[in-house]
MARDOKOL-654599 format. One line per 10 residues: number of its first residue (from 1); their letters; for each residue x, y, z of N, C-alpha, C. Coordinates in nm, 2 decimals, decimal comma, m for minus. Atoms other than C-alpha are relative to their C-alpha. Layout:
<nodes>
NUM	A	X/Y/Z/X/Y/Z/X/Y/Z; ...
</nodes>
This chain:
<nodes>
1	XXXXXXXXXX	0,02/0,11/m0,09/m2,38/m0,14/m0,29/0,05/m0,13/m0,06; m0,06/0,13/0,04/m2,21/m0,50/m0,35/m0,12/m0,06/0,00; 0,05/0,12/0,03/m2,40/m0,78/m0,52/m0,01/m0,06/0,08; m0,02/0,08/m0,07/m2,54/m1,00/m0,29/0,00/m0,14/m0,04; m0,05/0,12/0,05/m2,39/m1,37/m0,37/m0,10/m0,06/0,04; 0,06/0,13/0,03/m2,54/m1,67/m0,45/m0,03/m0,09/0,21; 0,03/0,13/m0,14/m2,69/m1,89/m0,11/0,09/m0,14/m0,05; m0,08/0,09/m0,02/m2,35/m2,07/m0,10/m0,04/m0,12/0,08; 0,00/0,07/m0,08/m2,50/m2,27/0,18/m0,09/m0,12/m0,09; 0,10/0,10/0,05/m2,78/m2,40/m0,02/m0,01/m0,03/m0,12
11	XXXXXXXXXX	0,03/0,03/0,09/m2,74/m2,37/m0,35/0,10/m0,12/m0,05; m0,07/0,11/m0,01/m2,60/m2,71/m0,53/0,08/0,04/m0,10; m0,08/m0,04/0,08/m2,27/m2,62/m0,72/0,00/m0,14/m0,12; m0,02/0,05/0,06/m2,18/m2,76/m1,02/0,10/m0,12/0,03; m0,08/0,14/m0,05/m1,97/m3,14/m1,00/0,13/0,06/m0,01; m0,14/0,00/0,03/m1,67/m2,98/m1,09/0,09/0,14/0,08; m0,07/m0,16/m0,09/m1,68/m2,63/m0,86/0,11/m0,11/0,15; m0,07/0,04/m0,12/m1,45/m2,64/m0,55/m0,07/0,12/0,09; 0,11/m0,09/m0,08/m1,71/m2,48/m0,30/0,07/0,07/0,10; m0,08/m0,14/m0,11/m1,46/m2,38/m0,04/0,06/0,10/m0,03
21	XXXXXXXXXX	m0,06/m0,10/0,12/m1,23/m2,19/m0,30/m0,14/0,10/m0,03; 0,13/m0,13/0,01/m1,61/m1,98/m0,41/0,01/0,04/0,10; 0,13/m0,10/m0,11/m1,73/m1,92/m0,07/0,17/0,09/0,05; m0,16/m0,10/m0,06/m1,33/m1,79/0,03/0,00/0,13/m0,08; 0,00/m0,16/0,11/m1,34/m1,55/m0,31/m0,15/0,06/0,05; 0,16/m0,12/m0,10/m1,73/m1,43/m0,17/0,04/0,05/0,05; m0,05/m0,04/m0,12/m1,58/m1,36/0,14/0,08/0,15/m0,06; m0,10/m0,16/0,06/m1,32/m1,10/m0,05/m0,04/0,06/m0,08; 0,10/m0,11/0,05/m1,57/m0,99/m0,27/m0,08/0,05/0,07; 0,14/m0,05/m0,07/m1,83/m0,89/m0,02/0,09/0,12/0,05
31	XXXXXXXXXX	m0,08/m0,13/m0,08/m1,51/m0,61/0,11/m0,05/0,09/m0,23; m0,08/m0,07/0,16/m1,52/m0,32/m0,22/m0,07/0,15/0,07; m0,08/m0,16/m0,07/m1,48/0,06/m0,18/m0,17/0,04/0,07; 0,07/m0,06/m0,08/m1,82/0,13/m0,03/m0,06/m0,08/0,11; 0,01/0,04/m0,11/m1,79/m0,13/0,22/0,13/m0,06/0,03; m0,08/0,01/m0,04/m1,45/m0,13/0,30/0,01/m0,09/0,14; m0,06/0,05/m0,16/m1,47/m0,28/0,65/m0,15/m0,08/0,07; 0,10/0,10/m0,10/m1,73/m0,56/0,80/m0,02/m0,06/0,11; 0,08/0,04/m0,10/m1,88/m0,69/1,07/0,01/m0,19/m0,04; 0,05/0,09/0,03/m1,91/m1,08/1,09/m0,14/0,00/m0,07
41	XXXXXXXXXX	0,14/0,01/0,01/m2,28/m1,05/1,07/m0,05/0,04/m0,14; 0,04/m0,09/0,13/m2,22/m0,82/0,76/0,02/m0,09/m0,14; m0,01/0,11/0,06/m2,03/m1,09/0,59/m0,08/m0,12/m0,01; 0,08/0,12/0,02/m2,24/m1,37/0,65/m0,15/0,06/m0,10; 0,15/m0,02/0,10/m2,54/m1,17/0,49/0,06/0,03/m0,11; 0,00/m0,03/0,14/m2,37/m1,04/0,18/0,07/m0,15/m0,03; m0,02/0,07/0,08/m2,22/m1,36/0,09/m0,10/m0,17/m0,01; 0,09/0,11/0,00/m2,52/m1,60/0,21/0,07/m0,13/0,08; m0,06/0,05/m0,07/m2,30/m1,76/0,41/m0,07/m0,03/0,16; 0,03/m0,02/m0,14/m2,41/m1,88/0,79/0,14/0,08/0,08
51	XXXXXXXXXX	m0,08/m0,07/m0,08/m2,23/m1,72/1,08/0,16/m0,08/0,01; m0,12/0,04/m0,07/m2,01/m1,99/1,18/0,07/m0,03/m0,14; m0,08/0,01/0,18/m1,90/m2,05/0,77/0,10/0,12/m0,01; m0,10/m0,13/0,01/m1,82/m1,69/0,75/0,12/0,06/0,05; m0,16/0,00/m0,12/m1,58/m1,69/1,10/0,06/m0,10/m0,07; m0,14/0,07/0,04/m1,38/m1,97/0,99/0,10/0,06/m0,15; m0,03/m0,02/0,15/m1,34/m1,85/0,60/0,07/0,14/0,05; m0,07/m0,12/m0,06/m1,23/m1,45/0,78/0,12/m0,06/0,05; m0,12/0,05/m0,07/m1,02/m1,65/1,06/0,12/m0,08/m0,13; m0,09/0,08/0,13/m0,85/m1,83/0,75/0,09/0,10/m0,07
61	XXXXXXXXXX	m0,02/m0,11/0,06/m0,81/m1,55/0,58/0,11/0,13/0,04; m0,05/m0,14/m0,08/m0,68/m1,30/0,83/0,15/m0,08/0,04; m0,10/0,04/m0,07/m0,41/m1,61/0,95/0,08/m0,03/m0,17; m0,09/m0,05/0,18/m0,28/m1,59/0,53/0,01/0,10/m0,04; m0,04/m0,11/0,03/m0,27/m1,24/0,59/m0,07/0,09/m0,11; 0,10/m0,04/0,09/m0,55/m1,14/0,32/m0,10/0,10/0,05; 0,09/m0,05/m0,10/m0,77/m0,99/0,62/0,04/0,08/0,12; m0,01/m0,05/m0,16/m0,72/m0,79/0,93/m0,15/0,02/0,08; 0,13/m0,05/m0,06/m0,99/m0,74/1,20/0,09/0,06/0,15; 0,00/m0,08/m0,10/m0,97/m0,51/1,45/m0,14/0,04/0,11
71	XXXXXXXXXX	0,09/0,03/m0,04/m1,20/m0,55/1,74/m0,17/m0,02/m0,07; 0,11/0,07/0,09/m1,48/m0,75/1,53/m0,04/0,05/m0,12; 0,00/m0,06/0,13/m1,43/m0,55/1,26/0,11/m0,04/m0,13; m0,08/0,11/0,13/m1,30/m0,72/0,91/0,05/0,12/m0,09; m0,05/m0,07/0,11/m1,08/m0,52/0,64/0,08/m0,04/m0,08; m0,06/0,09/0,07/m0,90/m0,66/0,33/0,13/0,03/0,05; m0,09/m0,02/0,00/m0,52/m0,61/0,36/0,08/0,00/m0,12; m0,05/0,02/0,17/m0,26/m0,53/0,03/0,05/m0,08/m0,04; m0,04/0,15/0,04/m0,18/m0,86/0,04/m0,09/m0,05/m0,12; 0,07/0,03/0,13/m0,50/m0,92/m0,20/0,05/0,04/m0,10
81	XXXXXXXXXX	m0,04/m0,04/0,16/m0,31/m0,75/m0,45/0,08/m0,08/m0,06; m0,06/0,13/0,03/m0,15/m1,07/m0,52/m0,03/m0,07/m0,04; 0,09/0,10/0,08/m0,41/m1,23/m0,62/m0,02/0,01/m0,12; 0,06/m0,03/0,12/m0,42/m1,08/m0,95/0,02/0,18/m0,05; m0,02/m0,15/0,07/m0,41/m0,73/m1,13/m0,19/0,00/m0,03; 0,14/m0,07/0,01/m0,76/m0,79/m1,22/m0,10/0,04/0,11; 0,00/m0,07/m0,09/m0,84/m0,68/m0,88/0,06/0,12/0,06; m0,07/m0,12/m0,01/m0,58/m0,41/m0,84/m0,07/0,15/m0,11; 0,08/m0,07/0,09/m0,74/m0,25/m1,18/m0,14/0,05/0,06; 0,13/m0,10/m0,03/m1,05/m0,17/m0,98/m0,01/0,06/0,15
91	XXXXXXXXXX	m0,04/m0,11/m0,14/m0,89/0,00/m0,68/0,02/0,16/m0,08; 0,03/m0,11/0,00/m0,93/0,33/m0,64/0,13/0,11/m0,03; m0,07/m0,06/m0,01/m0,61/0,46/m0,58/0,08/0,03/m0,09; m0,11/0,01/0,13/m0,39/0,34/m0,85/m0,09/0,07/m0,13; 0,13/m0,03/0,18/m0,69/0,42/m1,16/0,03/0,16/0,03; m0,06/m0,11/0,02/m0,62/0,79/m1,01/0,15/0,04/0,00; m0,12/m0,05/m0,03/m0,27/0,84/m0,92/0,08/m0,05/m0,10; m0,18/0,03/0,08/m0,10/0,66/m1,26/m0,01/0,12/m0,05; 0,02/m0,15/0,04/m0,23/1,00/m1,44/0,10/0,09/0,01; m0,09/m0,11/m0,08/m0,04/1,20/m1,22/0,14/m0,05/0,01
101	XXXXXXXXXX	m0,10/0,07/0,02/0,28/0,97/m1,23/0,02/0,03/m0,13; 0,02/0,02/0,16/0,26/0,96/m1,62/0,06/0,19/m0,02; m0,03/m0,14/m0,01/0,28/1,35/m1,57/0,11/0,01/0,04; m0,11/m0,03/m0,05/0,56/1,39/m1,35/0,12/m0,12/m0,02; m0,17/0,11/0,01/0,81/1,08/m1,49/0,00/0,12/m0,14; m0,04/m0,10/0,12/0,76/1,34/m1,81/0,07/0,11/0,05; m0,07/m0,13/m0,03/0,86/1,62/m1,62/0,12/m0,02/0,05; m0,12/m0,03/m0,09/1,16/1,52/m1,42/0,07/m0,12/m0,08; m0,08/0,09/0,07/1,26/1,23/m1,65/0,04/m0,12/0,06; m0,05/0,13/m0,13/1,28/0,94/m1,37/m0,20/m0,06/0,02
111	XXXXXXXXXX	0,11/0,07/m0,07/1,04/0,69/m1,25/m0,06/0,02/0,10; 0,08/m0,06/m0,14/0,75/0,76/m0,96/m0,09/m0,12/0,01; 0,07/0,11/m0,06/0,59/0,52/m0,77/m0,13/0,03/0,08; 0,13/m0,01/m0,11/0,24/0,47/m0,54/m0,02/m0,11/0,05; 0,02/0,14/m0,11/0,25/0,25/m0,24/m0,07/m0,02/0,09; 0,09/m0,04/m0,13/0,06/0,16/0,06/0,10/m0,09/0,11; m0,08/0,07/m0,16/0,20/0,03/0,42/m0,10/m0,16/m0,01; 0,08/0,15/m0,07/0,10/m0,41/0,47/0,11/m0,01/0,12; m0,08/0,04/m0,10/0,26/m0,44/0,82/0,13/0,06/0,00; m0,15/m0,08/0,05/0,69/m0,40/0,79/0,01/0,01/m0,13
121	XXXXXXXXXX	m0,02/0,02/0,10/0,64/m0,42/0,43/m0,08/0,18/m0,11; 0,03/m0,13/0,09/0,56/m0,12/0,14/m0,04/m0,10/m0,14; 0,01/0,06/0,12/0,39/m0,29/m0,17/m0,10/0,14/m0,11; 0,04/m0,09/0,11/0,34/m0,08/m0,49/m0,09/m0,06/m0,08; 0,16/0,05/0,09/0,01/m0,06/m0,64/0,00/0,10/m0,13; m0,02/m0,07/0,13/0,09/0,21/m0,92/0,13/0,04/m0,02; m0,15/0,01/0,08/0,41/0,28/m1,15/0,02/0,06/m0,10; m0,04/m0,05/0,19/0,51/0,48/m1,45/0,13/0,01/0,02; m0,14/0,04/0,00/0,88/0,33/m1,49/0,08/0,07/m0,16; m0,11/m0,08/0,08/1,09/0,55/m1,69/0,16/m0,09/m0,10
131	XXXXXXXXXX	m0,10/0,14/m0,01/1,39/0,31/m1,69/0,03/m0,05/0,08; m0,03/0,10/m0,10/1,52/0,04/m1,56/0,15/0,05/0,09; m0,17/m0,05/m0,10/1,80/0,18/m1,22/0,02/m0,11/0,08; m0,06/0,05/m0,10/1,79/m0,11/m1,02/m0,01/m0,15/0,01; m0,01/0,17/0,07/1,90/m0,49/m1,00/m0,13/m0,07/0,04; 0,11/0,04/m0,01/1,58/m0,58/m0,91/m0,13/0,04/m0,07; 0,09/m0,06/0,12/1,25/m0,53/m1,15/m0,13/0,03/0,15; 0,10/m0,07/m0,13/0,97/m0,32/m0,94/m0,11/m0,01/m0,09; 0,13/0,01/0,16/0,61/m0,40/m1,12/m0,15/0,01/0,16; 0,10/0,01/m0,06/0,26/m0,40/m0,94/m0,05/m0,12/0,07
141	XXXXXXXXXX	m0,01/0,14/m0,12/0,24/m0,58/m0,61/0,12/m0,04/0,04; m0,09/0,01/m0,10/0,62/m0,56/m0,53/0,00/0,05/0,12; 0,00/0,01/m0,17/0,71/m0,56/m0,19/0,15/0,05/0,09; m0,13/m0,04/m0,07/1,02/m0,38/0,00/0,01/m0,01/0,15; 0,01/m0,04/m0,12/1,10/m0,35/0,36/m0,01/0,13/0,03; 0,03/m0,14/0,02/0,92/m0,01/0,45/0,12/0,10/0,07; m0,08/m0,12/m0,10/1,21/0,11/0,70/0,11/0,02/m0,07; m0,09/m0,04/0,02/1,47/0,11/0,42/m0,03/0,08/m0,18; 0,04/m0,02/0,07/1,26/0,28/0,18/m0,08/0,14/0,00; 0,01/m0,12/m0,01/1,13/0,65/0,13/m0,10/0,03/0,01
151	XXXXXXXXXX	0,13/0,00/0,01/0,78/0,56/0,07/m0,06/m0,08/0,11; 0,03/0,04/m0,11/0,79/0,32/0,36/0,01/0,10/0,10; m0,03/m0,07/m0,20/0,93/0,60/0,64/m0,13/0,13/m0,04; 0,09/m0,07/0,00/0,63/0,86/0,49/m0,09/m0,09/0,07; 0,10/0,07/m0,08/0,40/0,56/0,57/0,04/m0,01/0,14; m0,08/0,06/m0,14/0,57/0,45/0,88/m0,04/0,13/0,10; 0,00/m0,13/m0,09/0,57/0,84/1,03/m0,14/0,03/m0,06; 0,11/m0,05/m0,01/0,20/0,87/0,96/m0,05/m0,10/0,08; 0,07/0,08/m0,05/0,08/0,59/1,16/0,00/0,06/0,14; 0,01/0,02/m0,17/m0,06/0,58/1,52/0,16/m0,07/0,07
161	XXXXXXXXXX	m0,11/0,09/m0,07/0,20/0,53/1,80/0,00/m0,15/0,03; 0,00/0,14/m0,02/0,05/0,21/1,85/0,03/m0,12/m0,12; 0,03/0,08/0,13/0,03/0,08/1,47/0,16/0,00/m0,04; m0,14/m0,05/0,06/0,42/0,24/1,42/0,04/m0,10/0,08; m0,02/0,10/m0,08/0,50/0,01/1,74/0,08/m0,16/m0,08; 0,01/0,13/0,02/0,40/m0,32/1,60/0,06/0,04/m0,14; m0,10/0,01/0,10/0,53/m0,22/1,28/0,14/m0,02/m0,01; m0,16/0,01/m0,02/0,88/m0,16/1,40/0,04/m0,11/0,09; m0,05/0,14/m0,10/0,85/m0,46/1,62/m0,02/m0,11/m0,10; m0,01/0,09/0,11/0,79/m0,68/1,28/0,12/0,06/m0,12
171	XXXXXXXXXX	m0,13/0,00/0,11/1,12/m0,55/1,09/0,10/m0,03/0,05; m0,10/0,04/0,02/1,38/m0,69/1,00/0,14/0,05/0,07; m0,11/m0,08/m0,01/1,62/m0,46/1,00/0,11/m0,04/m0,07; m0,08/0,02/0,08/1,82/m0,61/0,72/0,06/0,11/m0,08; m0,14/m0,08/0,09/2,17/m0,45/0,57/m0,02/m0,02/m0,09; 0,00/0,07/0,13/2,05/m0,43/0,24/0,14/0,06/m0,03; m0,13/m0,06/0,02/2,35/m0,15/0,20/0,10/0,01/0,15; m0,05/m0,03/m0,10/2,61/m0,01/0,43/m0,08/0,12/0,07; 0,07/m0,13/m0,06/2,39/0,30/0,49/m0,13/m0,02/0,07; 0,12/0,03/m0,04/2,09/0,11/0,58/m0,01/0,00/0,11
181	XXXXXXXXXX	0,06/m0,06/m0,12/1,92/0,21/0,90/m0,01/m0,12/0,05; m0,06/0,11/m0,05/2,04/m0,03/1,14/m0,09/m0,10/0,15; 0,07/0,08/m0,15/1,80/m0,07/1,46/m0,12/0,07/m0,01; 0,15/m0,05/0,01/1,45/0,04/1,59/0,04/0,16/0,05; m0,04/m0,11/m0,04/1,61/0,34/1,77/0,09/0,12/m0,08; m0,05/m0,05/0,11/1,79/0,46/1,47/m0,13/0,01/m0,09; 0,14/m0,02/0,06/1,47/0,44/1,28/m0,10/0,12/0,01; 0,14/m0,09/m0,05/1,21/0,64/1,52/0,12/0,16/m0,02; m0,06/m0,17/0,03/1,49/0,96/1,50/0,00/0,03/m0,15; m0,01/m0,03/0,14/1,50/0,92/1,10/m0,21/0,04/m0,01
191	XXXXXXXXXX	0,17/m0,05/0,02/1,09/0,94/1,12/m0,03/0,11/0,07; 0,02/m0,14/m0,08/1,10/1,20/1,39/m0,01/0,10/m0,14; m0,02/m0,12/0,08/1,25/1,42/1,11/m0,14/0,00/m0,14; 0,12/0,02/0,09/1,01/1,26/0,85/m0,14/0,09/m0,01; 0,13/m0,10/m0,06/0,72/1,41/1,05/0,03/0,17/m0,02; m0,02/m0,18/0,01/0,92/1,77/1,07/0,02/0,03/m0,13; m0,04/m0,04/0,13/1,01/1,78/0,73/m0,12/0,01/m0,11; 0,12/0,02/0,08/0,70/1,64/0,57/0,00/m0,10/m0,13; m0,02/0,09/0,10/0,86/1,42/0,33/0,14/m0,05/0,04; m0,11/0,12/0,00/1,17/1,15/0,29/0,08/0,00/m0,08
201	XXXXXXXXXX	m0,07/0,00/0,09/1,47/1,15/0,10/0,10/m0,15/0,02; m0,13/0,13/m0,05/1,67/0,81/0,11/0,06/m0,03/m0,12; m0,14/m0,02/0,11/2,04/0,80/m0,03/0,05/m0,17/m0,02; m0,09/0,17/0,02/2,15/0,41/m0,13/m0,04/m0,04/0,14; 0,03/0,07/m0,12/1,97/0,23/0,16/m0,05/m0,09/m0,03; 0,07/0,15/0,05/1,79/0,00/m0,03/0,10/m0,07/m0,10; m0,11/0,02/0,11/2,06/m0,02/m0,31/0,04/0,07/m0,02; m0,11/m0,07/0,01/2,36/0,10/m0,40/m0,03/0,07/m0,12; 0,03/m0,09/0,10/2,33/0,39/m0,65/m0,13/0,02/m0,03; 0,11/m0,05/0,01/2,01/0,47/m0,58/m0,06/0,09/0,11
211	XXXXXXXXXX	0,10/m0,07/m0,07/1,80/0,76/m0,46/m0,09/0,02/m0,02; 0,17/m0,07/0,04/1,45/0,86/m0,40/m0,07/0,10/0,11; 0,02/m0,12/m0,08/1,26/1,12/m0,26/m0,16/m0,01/m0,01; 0,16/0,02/0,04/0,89/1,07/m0,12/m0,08/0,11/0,08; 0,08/m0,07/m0,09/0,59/1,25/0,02/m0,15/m0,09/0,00; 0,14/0,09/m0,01/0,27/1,13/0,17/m0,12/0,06/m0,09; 0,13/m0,08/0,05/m0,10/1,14/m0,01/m0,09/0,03/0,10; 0,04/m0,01/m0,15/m0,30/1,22/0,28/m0,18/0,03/m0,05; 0,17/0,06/m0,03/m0,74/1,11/0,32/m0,03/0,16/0,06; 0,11/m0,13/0,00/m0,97/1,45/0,34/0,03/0,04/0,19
221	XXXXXXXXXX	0,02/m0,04/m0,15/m0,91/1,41/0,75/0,13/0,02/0,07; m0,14/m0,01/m0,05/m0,55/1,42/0,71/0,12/m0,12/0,03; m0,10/0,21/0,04/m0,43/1,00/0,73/0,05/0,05/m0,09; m0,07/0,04/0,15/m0,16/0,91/0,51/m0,11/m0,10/m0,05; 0,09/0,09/0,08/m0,37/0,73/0,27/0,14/m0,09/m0,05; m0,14/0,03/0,08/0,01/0,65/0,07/0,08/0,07/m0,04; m0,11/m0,10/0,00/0,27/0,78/m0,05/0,04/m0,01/m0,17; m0,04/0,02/0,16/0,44/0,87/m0,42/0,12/0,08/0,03; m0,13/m0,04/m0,06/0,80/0,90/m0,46/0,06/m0,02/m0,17; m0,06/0,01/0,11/1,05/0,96/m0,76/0,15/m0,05/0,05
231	XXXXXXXXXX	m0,11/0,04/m0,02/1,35/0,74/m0,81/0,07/0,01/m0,08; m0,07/m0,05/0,13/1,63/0,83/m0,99/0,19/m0,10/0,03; m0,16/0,07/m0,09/2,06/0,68/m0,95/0,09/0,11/0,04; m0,08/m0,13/m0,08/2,29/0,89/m0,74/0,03/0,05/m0,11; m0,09/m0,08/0,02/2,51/0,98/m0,98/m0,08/0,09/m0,09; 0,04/m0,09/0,07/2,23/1,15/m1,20/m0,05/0,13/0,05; 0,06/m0,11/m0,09/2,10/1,38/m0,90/0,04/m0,01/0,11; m0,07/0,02/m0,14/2,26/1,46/m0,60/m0,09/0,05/0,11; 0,13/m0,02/m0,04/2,06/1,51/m0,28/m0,01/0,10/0,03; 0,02/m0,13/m0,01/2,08/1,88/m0,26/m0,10/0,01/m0,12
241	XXXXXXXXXX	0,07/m0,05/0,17/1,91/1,89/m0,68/m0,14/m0,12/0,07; 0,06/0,10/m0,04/1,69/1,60/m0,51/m0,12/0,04/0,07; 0,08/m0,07/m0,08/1,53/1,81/m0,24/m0,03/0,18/m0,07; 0,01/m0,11/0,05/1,55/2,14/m0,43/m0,11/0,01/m0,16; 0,07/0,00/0,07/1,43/2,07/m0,74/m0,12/m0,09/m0,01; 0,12/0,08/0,01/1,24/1,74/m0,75/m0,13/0,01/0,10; 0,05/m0,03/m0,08/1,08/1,81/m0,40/m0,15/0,06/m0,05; 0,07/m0,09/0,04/0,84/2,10/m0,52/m0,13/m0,09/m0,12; 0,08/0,07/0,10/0,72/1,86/m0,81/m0,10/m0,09/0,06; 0,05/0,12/m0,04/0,65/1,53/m0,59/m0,13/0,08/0,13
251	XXXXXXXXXX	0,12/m0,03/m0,08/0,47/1,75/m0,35/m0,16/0,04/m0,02; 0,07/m0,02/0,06/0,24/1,90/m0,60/m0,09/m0,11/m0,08; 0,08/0,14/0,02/0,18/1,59/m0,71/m0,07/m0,13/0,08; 0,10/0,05/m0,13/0,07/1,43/m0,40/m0,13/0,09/0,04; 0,14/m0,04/0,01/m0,19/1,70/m0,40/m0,06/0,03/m0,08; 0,10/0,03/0,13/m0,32/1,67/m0,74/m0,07/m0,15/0,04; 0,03/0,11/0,01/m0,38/1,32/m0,63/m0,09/m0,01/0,13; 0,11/m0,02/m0,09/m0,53/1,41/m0,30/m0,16/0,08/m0,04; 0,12/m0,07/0,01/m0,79/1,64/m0,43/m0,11/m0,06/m0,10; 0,10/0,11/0,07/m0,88/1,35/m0,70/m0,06/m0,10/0,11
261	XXXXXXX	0,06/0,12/m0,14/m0,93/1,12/m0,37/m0,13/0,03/0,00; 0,12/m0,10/m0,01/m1,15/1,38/m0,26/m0,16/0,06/m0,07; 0,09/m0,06/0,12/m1,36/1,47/m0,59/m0,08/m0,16/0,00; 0,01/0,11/0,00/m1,38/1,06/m0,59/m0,11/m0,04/0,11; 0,10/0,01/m0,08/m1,56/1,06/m0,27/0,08/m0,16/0,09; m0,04/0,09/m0,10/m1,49/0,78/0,02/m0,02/m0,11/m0,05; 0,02/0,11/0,01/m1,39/0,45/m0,02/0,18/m0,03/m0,02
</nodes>
């Protein structure tokens, strides 16, 4: 159960606190894995907050993207992973799945990643980087466009028709290459297959000389929870050795990591 904070309202901060800055971090501390998802009512009591404090500091929150609510219902978004690593360090996901990454960059000699879906975006919350393939440095809390990415189209093709929707109605659809997936209608046929196949292989879409190859982690009831994917540069694996051999690995390794979810228990 979360600590219930200090009576922000009444208690007198020190001369030198900045009281709105506290009661904002209360606010995102009162969300943690066994209360994932609040209620106004729920917030105002765990952080001692009145009602109408708590709505504005949420509404604030949710319009900087830190928060989503969904009919009156509050939930962080992986935007907080920005705020810091010493927050990411006590998520759930990443503390089990680098394990299993650490394992499988030893076995196939390439880098594997663990991401989650924020809106059109894919931000990586765990990493075991092998070497460095690409002109850009990838660390905890980067951020890609999910539709030109392997671990975005697993997320992307696990969502609700409605949630996939507003997703594909917030992308870009930026040419990072020439192979990059070009519109919304070109997209939903590349996730059709996503869905029949069960995992993602994308050839130079995000960058040139790169491939990767992902599969979803999937929550006890069958949600994608996330996804983990190995990246490697074309010319060291072509995508026949890609889907043949790495395939079998990244899959096994998305359910070594499901059944830790699982052992973990909900949150």
């Amino acid at each position: 159960m979360s600590p219930v904070a200090p009576d922000t309202e009444t208690t007198t901060p020190p001369p030198d606190r900045v009281q709105s800055l506290a009661r904002g971090l209360a606010v995102i501390r009162s969300f943690d894995a066994d209360n994932p998802t609040r209620t106004l009512s729920d917030v105002a009591r765990a952080t001692g907050l009145t009602r109408a404090t708590a709505r504005r500091f949420l509404l604030t929150l949710a319009d900087l993207g830190y928060v989503r609510s969904d009919a009156g219902v509050f939930s962080l978004t992986p935007l907080v992973l920005e705020l810091g690593y010493s927050y990411l360090s006590g998520l759930r996901m990443p503390d089990l799945a680098q394990p299993h990454l650490r394992d499988l960059s030893g076995r196939v000699g390439e880098s594997t990643s663990v991401s989650v879906l924020d809106g059109a975006d894919v931000v990586y919350v765990a990493r075991e980087q092998v070497s460095r393939i690409m002109a850009v440095s990838i660390s905890i809390g980067t951020r890609f466009p999910a539709h030109v990415t392997s671990m975005g189209r697993v997320l992307l093709a696990g969502l609700p028709p409605a949630e996939l929707d507003a997703a594909i109605a917030a992308s870009s659809f930026e040419r990072r290459t020439d192979s990059t997936v070009a519109d919304a209608d070109q997209l939903r046929r590349v996730l059709d297959r996503v869905r029949d196949d069960g995992y993602c292989l994308v050839d130079q879409e995000l960058e040139p000389g790169l491939r990767s190859i992902a599969a979803p982690i999937r929550h006890a009831n069958g949600t994608v929870a996330a996804a983990v994917n190995i990246s490697t540069p074309a010319g060291r694996y072509d995508v026949a050795e890609l889907s043949g051999r790495m395939l079998p690995l990244l899959v096994a390794t998305a359910a070594a990591i499901e059944a830790d979810l699982r052992r973990a228990g909900p949150g």
